[in-house]
N, C-alpha and C positions, 0 to 999 in steps of 0.2 A: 217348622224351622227351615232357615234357608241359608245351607254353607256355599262361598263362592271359593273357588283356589283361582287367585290373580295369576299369570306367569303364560309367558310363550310356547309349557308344554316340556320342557327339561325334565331331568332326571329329580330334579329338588321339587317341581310343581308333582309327578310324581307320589313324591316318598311322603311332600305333605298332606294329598289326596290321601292317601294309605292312614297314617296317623288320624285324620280327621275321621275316617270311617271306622279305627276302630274303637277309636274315644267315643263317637254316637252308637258305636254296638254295646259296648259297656253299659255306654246308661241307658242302652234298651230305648234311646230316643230316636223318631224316624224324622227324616229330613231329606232335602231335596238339595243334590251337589250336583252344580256348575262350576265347570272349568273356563273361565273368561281368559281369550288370549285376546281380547279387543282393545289396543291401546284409549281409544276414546274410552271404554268400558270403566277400565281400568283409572282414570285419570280422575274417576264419581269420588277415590278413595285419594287418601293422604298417605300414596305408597310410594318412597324414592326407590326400593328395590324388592325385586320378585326372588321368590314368590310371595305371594298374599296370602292371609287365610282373612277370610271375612264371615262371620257372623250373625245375621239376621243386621245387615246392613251397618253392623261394628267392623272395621280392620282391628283385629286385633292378634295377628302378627304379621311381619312383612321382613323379607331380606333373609331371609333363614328357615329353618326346619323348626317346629314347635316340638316341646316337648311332650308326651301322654297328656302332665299333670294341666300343661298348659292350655288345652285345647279341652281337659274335663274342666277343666276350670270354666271356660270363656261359653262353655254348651249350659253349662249350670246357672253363671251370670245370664244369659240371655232366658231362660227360662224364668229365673227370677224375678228378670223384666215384664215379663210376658205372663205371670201367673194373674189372674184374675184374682180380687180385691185388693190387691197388694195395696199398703199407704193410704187405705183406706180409712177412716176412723167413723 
């Protein structure tokens, strides 16, 4: 898995770095977190304001602090996506 926090490196890019590591501690899943302050980097996603949390290449939150549930949430849909035979029949 591969989380990216969007943002110039502030106190909120920060606290959502924080949040994201402890929702991937929780579920015991290991991943690889990059801090993007690359405006080009940055411009891959549909984000009018930082910070970012991005997801195995989902934004899925921007412009604010995510909540726990939010980010167990977004680690578990992306797992989901990612689980081998899924949709399978």
């Amino acid at each position: 898995m591969n989380v990216k926090i969007l943002g110039p490196g502030c106190v909120n890019c920060s606290l959502m770095r924080q949040v994201a590591i402890d929702a991937l501690e929780m579920l015991e899943v290991e991943a690889t977190i990059q801090h993007i302050i690359d405006q080009a980097e940055m411009k891959k996603y549909p984000l009018m304001y930082t910070p970012g949390l991005v997801i195995d290449e989902q934004l899925v939150c921007a412009g604010r602090i995510p909540s726990m549930k939010e980010v167990v949430s977004g680690v578990e849909g992306a797992l989901d996506e990612g689980a081998p035979g899924e949709g399978a029949t």
